[in-house]
C-alpha positions as CSV (number, residue, x, y, z in Angstrom):
1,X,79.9,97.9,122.6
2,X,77.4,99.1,119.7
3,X,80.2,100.0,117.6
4,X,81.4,97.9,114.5
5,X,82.6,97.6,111.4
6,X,78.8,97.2,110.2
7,X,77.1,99.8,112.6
8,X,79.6,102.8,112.9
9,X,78.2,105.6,114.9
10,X,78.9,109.3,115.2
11,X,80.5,110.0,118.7
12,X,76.3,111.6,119.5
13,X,74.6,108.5,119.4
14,X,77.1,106.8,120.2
15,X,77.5,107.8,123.9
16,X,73.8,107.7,124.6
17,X,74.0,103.8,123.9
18,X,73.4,101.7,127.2
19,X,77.0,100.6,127.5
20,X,78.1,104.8,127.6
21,X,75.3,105.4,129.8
22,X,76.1,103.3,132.3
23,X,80.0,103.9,131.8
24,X,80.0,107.9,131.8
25,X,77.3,107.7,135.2
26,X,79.6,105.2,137.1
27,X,82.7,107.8,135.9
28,X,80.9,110.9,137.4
29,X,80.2,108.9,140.8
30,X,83.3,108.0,141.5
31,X,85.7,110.1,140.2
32,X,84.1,113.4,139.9
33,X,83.3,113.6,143.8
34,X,79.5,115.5,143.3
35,X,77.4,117.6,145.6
36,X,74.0,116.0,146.2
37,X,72.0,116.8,143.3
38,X,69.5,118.6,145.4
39,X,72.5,121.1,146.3
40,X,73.6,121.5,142.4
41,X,69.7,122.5,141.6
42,X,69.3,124.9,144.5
43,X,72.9,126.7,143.2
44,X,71.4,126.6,139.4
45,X,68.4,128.3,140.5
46,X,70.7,131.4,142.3
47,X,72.7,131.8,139.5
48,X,69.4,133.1,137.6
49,X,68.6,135.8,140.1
50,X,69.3,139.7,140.1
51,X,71.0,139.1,143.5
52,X,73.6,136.7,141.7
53,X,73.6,138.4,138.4
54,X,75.0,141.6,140.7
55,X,77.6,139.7,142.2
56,X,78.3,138.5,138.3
57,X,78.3,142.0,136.8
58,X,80.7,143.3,140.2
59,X,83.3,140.6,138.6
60,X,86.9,142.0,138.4
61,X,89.7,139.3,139.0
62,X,88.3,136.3,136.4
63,X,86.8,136.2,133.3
64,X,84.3,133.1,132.4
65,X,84.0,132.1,128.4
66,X,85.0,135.8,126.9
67,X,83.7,136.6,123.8
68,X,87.7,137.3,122.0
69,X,90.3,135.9,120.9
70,X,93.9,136.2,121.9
71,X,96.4,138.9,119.8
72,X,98.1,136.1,117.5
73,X,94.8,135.2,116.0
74,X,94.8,138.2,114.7
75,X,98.1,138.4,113.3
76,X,97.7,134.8,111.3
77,X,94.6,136.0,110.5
78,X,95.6,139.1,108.6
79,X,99.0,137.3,107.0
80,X,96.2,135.5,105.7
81,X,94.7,137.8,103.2
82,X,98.3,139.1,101.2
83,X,99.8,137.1,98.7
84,X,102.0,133.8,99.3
85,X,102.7,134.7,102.6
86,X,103.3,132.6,105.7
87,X,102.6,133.4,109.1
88,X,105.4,132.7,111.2
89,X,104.2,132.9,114.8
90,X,107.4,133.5,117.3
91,X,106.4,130.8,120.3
92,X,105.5,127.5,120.9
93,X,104.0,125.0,118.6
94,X,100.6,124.2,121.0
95,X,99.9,128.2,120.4
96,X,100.0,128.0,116.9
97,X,97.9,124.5,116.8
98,X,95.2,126.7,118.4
99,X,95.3,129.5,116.0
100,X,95.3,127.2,113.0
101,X,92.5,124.9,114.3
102,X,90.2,128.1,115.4
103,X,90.9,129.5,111.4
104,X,90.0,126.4,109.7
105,X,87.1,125.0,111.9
106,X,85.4,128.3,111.2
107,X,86.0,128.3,107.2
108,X,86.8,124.6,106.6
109,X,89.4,125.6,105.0
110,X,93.4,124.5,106.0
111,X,95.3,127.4,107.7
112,X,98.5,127.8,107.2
113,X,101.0,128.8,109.7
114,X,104.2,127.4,111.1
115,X,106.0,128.4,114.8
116,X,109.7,128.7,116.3
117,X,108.9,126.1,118.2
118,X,109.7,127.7,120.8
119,X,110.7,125.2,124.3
120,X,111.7,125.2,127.9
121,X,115.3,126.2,127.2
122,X,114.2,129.3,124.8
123,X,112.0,130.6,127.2
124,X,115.3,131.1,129.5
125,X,117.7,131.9,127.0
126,X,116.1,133.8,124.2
127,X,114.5,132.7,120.9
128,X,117.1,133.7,118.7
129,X,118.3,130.4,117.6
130,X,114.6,129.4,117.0
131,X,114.1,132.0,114.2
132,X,116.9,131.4,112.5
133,X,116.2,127.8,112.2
134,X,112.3,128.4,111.6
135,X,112.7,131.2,108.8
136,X,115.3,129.4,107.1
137,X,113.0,126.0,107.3
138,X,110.1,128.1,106.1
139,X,111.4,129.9,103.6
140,X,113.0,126.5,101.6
141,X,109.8,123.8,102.4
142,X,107.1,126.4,101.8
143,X,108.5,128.7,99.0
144,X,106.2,132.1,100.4
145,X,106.9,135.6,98.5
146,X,106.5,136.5,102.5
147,X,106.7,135.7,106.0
148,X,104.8,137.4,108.3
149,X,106.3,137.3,112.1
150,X,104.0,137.5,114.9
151,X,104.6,136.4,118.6
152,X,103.1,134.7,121.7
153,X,102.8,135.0,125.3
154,X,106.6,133.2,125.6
155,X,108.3,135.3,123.5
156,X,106.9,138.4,124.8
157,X,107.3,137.9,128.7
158,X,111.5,137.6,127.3
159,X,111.4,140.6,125.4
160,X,112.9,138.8,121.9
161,X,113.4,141.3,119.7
162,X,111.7,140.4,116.8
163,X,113.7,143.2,114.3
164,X,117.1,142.3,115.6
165,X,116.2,138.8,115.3
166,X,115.1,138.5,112.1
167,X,118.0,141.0,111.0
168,X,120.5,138.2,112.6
169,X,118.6,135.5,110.7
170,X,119.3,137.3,107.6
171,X,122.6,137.8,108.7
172,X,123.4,134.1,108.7
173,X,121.6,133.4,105.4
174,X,118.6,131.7,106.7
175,X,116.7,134.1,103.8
176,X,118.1,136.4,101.5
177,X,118.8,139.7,102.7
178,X,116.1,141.5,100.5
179,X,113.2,138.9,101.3
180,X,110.3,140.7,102.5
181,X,109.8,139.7,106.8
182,X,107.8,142.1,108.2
183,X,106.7,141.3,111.9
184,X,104.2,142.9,114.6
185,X,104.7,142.5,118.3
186,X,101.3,140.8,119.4
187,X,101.6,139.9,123.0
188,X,98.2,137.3,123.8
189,X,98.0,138.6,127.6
190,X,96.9,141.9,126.5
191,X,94.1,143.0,124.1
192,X,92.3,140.8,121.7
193,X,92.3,139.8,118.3
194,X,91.5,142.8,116.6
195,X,94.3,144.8,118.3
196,X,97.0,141.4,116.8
197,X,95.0,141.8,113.4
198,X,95.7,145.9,113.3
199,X,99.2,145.1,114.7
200,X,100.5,142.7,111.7
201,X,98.6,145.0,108.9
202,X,100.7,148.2,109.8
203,X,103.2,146.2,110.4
204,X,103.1,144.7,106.8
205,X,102.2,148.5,105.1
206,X,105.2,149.8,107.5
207,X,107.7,147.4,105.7
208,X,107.4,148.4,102.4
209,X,105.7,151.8,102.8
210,X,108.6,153.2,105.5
211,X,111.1,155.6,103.5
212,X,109.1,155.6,100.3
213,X,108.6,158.7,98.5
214,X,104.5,159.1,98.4
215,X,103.1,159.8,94.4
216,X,99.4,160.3,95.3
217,X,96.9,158.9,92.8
218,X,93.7,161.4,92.8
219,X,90.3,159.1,93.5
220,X,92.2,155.5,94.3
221,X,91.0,154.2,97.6
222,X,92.7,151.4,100.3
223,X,89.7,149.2,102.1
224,X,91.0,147.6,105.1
225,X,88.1,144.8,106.1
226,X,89.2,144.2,109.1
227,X,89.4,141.0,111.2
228,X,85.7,139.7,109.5
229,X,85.1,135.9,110.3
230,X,82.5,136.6,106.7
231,X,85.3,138.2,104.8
232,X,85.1,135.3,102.0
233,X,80.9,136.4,101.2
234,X,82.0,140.1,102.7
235,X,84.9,141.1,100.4
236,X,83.6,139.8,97.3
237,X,80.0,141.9,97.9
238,X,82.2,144.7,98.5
239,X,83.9,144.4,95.3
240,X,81.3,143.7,93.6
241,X,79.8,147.2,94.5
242,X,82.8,149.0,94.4
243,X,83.5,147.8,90.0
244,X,79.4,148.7,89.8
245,X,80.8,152.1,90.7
246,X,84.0,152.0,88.4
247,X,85.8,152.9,91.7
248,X,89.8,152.2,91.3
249,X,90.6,150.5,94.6
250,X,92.8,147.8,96.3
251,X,91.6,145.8,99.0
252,X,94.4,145.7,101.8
253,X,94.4,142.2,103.3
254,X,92.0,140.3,101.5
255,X,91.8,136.5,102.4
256,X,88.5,135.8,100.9
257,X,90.4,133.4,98.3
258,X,92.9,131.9,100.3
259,X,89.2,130.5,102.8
260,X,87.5,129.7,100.1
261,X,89.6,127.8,98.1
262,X,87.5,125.1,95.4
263,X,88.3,121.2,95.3
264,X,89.7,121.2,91.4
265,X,92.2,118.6,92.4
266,X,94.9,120.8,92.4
267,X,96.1,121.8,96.5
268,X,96.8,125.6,97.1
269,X,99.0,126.1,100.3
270,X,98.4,129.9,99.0
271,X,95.4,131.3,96.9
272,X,94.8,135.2,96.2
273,X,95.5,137.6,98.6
274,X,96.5,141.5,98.1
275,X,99.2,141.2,95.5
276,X,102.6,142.8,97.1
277,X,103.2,144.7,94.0
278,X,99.7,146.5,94.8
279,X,100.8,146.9,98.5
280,X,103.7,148.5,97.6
281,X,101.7,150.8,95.3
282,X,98.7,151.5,97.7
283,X,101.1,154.2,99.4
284,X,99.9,156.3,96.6
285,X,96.1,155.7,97.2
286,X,94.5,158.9,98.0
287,X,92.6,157.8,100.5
288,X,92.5,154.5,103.0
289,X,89.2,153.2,104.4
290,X,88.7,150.6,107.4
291,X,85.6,148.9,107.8
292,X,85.9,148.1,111.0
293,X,87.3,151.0,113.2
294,X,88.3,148.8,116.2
295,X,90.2,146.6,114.4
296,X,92.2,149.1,112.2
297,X,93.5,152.2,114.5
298,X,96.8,152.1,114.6
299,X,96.9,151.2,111.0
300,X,95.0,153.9,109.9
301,X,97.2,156.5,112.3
302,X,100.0,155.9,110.3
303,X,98.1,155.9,106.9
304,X,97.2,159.6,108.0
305,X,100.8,160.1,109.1
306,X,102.1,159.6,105.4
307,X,100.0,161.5,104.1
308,X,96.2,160.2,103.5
309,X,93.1,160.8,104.1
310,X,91.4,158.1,106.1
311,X,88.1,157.5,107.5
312,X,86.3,154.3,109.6
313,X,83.2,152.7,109.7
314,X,81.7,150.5,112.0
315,X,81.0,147.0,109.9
316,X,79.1,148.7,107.4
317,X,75.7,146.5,107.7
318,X,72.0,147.5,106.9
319,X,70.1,150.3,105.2
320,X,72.1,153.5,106.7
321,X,75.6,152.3,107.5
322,X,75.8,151.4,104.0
323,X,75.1,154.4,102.7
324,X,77.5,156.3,104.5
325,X,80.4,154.1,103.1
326,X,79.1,154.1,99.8
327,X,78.6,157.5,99.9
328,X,82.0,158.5,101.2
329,X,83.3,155.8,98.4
330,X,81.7,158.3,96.2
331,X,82.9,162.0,97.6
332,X,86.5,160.7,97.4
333,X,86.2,159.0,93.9
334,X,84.6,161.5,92.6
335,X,82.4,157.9,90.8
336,X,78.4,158.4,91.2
337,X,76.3,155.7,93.2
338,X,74.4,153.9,90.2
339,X,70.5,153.8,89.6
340,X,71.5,149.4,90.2
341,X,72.8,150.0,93.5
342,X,70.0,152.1,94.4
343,X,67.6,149.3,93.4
344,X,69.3,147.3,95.4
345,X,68.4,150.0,98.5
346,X,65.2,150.2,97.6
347,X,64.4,146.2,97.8
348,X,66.1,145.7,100.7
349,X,63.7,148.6,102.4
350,X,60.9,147.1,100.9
351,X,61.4,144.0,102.2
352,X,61.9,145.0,105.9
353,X,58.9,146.7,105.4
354,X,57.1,143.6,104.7
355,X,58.3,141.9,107.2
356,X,57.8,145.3,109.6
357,X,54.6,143.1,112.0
358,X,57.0,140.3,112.8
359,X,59.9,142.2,113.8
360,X,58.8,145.3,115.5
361,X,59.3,145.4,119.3
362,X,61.8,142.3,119.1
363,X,64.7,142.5,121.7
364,X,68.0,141.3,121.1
365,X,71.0,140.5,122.9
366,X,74.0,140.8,121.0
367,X,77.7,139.9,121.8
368,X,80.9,139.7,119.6
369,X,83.7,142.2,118.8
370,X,83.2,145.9,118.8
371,X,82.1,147.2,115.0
372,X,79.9,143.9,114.6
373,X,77.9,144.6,118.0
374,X,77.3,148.1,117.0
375,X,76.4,147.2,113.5
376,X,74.1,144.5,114.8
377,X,72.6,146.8,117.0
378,X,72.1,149.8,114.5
379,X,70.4,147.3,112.0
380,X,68.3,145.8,114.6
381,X,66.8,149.5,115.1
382,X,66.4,150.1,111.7
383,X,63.9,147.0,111.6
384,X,61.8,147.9,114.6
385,X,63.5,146.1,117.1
386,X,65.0,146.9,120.7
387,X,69.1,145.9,120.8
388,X,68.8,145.3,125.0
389,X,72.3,143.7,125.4
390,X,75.0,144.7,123.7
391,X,78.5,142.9,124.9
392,X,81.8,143.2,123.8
393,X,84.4,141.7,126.0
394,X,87.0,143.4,124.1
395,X,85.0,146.9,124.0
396,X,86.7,149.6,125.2
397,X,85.5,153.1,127.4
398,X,85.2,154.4,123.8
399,X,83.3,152.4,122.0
400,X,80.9,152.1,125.1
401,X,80.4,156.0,125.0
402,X,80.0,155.3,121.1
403,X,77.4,152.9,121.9
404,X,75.1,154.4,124.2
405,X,75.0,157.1,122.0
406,X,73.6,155.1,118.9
407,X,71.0,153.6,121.3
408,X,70.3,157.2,122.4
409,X,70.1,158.2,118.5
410,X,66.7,156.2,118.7
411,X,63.3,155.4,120.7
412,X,64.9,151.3,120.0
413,X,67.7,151.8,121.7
414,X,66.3,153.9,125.1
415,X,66.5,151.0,127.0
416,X,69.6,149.5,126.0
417,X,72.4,148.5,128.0
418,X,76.1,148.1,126.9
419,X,78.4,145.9,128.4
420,X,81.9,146.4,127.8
421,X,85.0,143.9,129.3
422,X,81.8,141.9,130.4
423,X,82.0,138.0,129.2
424,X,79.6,135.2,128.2
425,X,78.6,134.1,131.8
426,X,77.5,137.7,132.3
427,X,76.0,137.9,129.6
428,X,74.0,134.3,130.8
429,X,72.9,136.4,134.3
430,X,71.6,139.4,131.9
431,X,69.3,136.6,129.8
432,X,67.8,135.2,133.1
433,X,67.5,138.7,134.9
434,X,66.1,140.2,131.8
435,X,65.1,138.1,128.8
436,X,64.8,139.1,125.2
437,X,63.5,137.4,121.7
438,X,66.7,136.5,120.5
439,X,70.8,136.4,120.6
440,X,73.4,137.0,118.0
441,X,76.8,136.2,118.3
442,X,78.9,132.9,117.6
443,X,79.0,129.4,118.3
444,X,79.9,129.6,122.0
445,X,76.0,131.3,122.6
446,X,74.4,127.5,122.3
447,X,75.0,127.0,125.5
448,X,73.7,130.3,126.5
449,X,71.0,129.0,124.0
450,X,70.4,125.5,125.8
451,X,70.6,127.2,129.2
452,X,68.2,130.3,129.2
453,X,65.9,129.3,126.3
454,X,66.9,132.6,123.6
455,X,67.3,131.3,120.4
456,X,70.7,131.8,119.0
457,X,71.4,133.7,115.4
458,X,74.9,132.9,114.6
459,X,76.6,136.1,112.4
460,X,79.9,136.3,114.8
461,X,83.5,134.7,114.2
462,X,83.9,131.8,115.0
463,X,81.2,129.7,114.1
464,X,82.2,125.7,114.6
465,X,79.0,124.3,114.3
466,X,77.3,125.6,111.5
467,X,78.6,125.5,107.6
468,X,79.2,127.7,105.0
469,X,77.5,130.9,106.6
470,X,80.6,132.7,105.8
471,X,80.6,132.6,102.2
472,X,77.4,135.0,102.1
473,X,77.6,138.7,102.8
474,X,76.6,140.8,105.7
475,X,77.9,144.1,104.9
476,X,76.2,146.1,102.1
477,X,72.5,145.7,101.3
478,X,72.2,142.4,99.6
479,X,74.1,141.1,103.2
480,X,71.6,143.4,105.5
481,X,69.0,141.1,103.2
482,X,70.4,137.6,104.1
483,X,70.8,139.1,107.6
484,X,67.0,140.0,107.8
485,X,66.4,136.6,106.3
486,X,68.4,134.6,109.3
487,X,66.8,136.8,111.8
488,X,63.2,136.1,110.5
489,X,64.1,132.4,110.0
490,X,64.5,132.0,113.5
491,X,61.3,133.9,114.4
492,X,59.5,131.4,112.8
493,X,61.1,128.0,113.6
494,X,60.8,129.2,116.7
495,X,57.1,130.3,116.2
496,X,56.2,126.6,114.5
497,X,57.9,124.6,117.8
498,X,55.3,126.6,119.8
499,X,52.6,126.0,117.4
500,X,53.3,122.2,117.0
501,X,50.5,120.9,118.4
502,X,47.5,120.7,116.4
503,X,44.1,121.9,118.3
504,X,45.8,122.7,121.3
505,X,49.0,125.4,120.4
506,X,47.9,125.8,116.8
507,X,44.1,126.8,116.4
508,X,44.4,127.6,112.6
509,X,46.6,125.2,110.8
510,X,49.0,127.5,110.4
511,X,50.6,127.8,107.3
512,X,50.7,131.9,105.7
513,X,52.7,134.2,108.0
């Protein structure tokens, strides 16, 4: 074998030595059991036809590589963003392994987050035991201000009662009786991330907002970012534009700190977050704001049920979807949009306009969770170019009617289609059946990438095999610039692989664009 002490090889070149060759082909031959090869090709070559993509699209009973997440994501996720708080999943340990492992190999960053270990004989008899033993551990080897209860697929097929539970747990001491617990049911075999993520944040504003008596505060606003895999570039753009404004504001779940956190030699378990005192106190905000509608609706039901005024946006991203949140920033504020912002407009117009002859008539394909697709899709109109795709996995009848009537809105978007509850593999039929320029989305599209030929743009949770994307922002107009950026970079690599050979692909030497 190549590998030694002197000659130490990633696991890519390693297995493309002679020794893995030959090891990995003998493997396949006599344990795999293949078809003929001849067979394999023929069946690869069906799979790329209308006939099979309508077999593919007719798909009700399984679902191939979907583009979500499960519920608990969610939740850890949004326990994330408020101050020392642990997430405290109710289930087994391998759950919580896959929720911690999905967080930090998209931010390189640990993620924090412990279980109830939850085992054969709790699944028959209850969990109860498990959460007493699990909050009391976590509250004495981890020293949180909060725990944050969510639960699995185990604890949910049981029905444990997560209040009584943790009640009991009290009961017997395993935290003090006035240490802040809140919990959110998040069952993983229905809805998605973003429904676990909306779940645990009213579930942490219903803890210490229920029975308060509301004060409001004339011109403060709540922004809820949503479940944003770019929340560490996102939130601090936001911010940034929101203090330009002199807007008083509190950002409700912000984990841009705790994913970010710098190499100083000192090791934070916890870092930022929305402080609990300013949770506590955003009850009295005049107004909440989500910026992601699909991830926040039954958190911002019960912000209108106490009492405020609350409005949604769709991932505000590009020229006009920014402006309508910083305008309705501004109506509520009663703060004027500065002549610096403005600026900031203005450049970002001028420079899709420069690029206008390379990204007119584009078409794009563009999967991911609801507010990003139509975001994505909106921006890719405003630049000239035709959002053909558009596939949400966890989209719902609403957002599909929302959809088609933003295509609708303009001549870019009269041939789109929307694809709600479809998956990935669909998705792969619609690239062969009908192809397009390029494909946003995550980390999972390579091999959409690799099979159909469309160049992937990665700008969608999670993203494994890329670094550091998410500490630059999407949302407002300095992220709809790094966006257009990334979307022309890829026109042009993919422009110079076409053009590589001299004389025969390239006629001109190539170099101004």
């Amino acid at each position: 074998m190549p590998q030694s002490a002197e000659k130490v090889l990633d696991h890519a070149p390693l297995f493309r030595e002679p020794e893995y060759r030959k090891m990995l082909a003998e493997k396949k031959l006599n344990f795999e059991c293949p078809h003929p090869e001849q067979i394999v090709t023929d069946q690869r070559e069906y799979t790329k036809t209308w006939e099979y993509r309508e077999k593919n699209l007719a798909r009700e009973a399984l679902v191939v590589n979907p583009a979500k997440a499960c519920q608990p994501l969610g939740a850890v996720f949004a326990a994330a963003g408020f101050e020392r708080t642990m997430s405290f999943v109710h289930g087994s340990q391998g759950c919580v392994a896959y929720y911690r492992s999905h967080l930090s190999r998209h931010f390189k960053e640990p993620s924090s987050a412990v279980s109830s270990s939850m085992t054969e004989d709790a699944a028959v008899f209850g969990g109860l035991k498990n959460m007493v033993d699990g909050l009391a551990n976590t509250y004495s080897l981890y020293d949180p201000k909060m725990i944050a209860v969510s639960t699995t697929c185990m604890a949910e097929v049981i029905g444990d009662d997560l209040h009584g539970f943790i009640e009991n747990a009290k009961n017997e001491g395993s935290v003090p009786a006035d240490f802040d617990v809140p919990f959110a049911h998040t069952p993983a075999f229905v809805g998605s991330h973003v429904d676990g993520y909306d779940a645990m944040v009213k579930g942490v504003l219903e803890h210490f907002w229920k029975g308060q008596e509301r004060k409001e505060s004339g011109g403060t606003i709540n922004i809820i970012p949503g479940f944003d895999g770019f929340c560490v570039g996102n939130n601090r753009e936001l911010k940034r534009l929101l203090d330009l404004m002199g807007v008083s504001y509190t950002f409700i779940q912000d984990a841009s700190d705790q994913f970010d956190t710098p190499s100083d030699g000192v090791y934070r378990m916890y870092d930022g977050g929305t402080k609990i005192e300013d949770v506590k106190a955003a009850l009295n905000a005049e107004a909440t704001l989500s910026l992601q509608h699909y991830n926040t609706r039954k958190t911002l039901e019960y912000c209108n049920e106490v009492g405020q005024t609350t409005a949604s946006f769709h991932y505000p991203l590009g020229v006009q979807a920014t402006d309508e949140f910083l305008m309705e920033v501004s109506e509520i504020s009663g703060k004027d949009i500065p002549v610096a912002i403005g600026m900031e407009r203005g450049r970002l117009v001028d420079a899709m306009a420069d690029s206008q002859a390379w990204l007119h008539g584009k078409k794009y394909a563009i999967y991911g969770d609801p507010d990003f697709v139509y975001a994505m899709a909106r921006f890719v109109m405003e630049t000239g170019g035709e959002p053909t795709h558009c596939l949400a996995t966890n989209g719902t009848p609403a957002w599909e009617a929302e959809m088609k009537e933003l295509l609708q809105s303009s001549s870019f978007g009269k041939d789109g289609q929307v694809w709600a509850g479809k998956d990935l593999w669909a998705m792969r039929s619609l690239l062969f059946t009908e192809p397009v320029d390029l494909l946003i989305g995550n980390s999972y599209g390579k091999y959409l990438e690799r099979d159909t030929g469309t160049p992937l743009i990665r700008l969608m949770f999670p993203i494994f095999d890329r670094h550091h994307h998410h500490r630059f922002p999407l949302m407002g107009y300095q992220g709809g610039l790094r966006v257009l950026t990334t979307i022309l970079d890829k026109i042009f690599d993919k422009l110079d692989r076409e053009t590589i050979k001299v004389g025969e692909t390239d006629y001109s030497y190539d170099l101004t664009r």
